[in-house]
C-alpha positions as CSV (number, residue, x, y, z in Angstrom):
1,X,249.3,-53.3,-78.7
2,X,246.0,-54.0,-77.5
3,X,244.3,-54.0,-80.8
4,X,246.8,-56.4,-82.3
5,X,247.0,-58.5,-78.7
6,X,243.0,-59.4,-79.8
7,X,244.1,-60.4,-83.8
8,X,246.7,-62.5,-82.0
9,X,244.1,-64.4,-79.7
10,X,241.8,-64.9,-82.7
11,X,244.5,-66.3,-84.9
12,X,246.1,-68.2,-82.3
13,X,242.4,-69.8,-81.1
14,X,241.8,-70.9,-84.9
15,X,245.2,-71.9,-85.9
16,X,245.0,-74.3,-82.3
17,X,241.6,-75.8,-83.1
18,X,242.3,-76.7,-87.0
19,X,246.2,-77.9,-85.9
20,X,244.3,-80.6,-82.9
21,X,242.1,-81.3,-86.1
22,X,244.2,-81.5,-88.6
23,X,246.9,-83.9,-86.2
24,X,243.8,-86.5,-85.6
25,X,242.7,-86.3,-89.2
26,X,247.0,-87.2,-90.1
27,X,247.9,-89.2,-87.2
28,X,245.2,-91.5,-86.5
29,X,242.7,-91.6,-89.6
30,X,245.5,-91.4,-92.4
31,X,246.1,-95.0,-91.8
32,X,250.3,-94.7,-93.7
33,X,251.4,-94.6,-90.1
34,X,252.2,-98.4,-89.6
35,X,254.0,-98.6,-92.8
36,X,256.2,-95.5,-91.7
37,X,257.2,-96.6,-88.7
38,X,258.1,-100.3,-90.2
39,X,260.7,-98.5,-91.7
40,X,264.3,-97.4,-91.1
41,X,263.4,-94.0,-90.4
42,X,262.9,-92.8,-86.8
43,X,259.6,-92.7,-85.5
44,X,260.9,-88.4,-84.5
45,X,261.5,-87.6,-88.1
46,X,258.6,-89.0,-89.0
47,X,256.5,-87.5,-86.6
48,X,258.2,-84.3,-86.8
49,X,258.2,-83.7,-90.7
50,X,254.5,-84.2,-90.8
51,X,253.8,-81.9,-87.4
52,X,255.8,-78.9,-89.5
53,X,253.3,-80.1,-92.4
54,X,250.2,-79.2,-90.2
55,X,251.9,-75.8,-88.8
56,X,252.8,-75.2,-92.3
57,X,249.2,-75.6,-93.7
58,X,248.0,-73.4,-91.5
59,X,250.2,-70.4,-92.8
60,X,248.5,-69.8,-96.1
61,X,245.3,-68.3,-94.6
62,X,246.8,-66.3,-92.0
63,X,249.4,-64.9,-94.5
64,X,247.1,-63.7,-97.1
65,X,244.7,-62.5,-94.9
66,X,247.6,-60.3,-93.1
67,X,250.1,-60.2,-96.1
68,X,248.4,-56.9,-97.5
69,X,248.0,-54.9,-94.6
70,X,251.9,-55.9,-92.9
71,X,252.9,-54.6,-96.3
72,X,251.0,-51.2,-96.8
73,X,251.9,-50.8,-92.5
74,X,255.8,-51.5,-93.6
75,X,256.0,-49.3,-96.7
76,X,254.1,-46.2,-94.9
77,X,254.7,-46.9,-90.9
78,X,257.9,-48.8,-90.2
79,X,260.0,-51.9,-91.7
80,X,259.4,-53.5,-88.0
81,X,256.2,-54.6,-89.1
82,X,258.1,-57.0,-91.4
83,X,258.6,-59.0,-88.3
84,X,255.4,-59.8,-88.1
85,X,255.9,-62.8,-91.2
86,X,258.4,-63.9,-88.7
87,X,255.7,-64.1,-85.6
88,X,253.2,-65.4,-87.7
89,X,255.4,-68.7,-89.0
90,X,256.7,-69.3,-85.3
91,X,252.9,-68.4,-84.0
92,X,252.1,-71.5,-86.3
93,X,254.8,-74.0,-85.1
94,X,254.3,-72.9,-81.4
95,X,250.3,-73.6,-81.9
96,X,251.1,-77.2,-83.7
97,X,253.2,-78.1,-80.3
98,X,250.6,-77.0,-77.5
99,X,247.9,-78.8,-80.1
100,X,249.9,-81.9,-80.2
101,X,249.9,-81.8,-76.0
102,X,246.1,-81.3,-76.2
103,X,245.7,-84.3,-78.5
104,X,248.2,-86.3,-76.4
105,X,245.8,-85.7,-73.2
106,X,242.8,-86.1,-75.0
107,X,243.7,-89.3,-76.6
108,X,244.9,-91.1,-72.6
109,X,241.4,-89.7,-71.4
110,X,238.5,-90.2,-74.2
111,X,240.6,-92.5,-76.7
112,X,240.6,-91.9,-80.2
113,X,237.8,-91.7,-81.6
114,X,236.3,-89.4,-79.1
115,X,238.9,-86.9,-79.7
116,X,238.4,-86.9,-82.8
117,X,234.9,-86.0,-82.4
118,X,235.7,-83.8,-79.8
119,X,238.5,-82.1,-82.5
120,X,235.6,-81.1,-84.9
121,X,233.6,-79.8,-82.4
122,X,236.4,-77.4,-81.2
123,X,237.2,-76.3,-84.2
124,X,233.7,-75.7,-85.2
125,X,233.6,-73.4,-82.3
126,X,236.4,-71.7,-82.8
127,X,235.6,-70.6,-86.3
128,X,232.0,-69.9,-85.2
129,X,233.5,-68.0,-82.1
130,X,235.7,-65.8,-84.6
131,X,232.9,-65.1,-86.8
132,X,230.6,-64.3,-84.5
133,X,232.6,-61.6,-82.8
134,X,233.5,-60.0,-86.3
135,X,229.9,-59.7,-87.2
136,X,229.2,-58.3,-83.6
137,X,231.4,-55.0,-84.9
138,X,229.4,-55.1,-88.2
139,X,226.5,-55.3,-85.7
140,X,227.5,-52.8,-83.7
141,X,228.9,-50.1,-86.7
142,X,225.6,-49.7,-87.9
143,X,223.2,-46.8,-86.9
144,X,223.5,-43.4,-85.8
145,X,225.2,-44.7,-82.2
146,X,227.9,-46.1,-84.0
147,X,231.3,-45.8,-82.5
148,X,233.9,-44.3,-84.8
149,X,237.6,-45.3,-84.9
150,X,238.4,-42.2,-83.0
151,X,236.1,-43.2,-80.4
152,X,237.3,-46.4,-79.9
153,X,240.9,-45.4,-79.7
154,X,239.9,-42.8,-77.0
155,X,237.8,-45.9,-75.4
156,X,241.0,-47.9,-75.2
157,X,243.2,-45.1,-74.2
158,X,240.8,-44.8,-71.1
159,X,241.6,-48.6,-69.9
160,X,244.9,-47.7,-69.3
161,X,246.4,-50.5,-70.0
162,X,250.4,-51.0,-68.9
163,X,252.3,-51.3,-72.1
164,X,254.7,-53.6,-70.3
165,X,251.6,-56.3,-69.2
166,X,252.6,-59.7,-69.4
167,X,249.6,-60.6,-71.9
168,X,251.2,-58.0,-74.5
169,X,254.3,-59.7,-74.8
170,X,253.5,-61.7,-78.4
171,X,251.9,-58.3,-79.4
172,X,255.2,-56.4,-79.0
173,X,257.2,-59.5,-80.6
174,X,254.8,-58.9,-83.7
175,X,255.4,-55.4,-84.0
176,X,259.1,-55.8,-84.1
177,X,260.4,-55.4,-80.4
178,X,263.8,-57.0,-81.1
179,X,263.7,-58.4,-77.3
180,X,260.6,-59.6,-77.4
181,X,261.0,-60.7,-81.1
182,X,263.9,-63.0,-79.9
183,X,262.0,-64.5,-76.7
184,X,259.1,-65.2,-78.9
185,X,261.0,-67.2,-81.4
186,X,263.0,-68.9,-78.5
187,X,259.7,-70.1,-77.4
188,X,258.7,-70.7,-80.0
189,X,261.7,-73.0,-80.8
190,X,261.1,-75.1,-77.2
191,X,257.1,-76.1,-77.5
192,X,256.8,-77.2,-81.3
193,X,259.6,-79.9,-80.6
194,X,258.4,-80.5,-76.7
195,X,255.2,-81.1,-78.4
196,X,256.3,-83.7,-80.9
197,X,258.3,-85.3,-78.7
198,X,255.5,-85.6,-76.2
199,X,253.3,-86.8,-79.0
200,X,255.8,-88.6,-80.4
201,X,256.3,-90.9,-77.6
202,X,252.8,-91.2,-76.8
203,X,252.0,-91.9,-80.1
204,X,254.8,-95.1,-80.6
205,X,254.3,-96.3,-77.1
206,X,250.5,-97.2,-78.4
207,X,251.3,-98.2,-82.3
């Protein structure tokens, strides 16, 4: 749980950054906005269907990075990892919605073109960030002190770490803890559209 607790924060940290990015680069330098909401459509479906087309581009990545290993874990582990496609897709939506907040409050304090700037640089970081700490195990794997998957598994063992910690909830929703899988997704279901709303309003009130 630990393990996948850190793939979770990695994933979740990129998938935030590019979503804040990718909502600046559709909202505000797109420029289709004024025509959509000149029209009959509401400015909530509007905003909605292209905040699931961000959360939705961000899924490709993350699912054929993950795909193989989910499948080889499911076929000679358990079926429960399946659930994992299912965390992954609401990971995605629930990222979209806290990015839409950030950009919300980013764009009432620095304006627009600030937070777009500020955007890039975030995600910049975040993928350098991820990067960086995948190289530091490269790093660290090489040479006769190099720590073996035994030893870090005996490493982690010695933390011990409650299996019931708050922080390992979305780890034990991905590993297919039907509870958790259900509070997860119910979640899940609340931010994305709190987010848009949020955004939504935000957004109209300044168009």
């Amino acid at each position: 749980l630990a393990g996948v607790s850190l793939v979770i924060a990695f994933i979740a940290s990129v998938i935030v950054s590019s979503s804040i990015l990718a909502a600046v680069e559709a909202i505000y330098t797109r420029n289709d906005l004024d025509l959509l909401l000149s029209s009959p459509l509401s400015p909530w479906r509007i905003l909605i269907v292209r905040s699931s087309a961000i959360a939705i581009g961000a899924l490709p990545l993350y699912a054929g990075l993950l795909g193989p290993p989910l499948l080889w874990l499911a076929v000679f582990s358990s079926p429960l990892w399946l659930s994992a496609i299912i965390f992954l897709v609401t990971l995605s939506f629930a990222a979209t919605g806290i990015a839409l907040l950030i950009v919300t409050g980013l764009f009432r304090l620095i304006g627009p073109k600030s937070t777009r700037v500020l955007a890039q640089v975030l995600s910049a970081v975040a993928g350098a960030a991820v990067f960086l700490a995948f190289q530091y195990f490269n790093i660290a794997g090489r040479g006769d002190n190099r720590m073996t998957p035994e030893q870090a598994a005996e490493l982690i063992n010695q933390l011990n770490i409650d299996p019931h910690a708050w922080w390992l909830f979305p780890a034990r929703a991905m590993t297919g803890d039907l509870p958790a899988t259900i509070l997860w997704i119910l979640g899940a279901a609340i931010i994305f559209p709190l987010g848009v709303f949020i955004f939504s309003r935000s957004f109209v009130t300044d168009a």
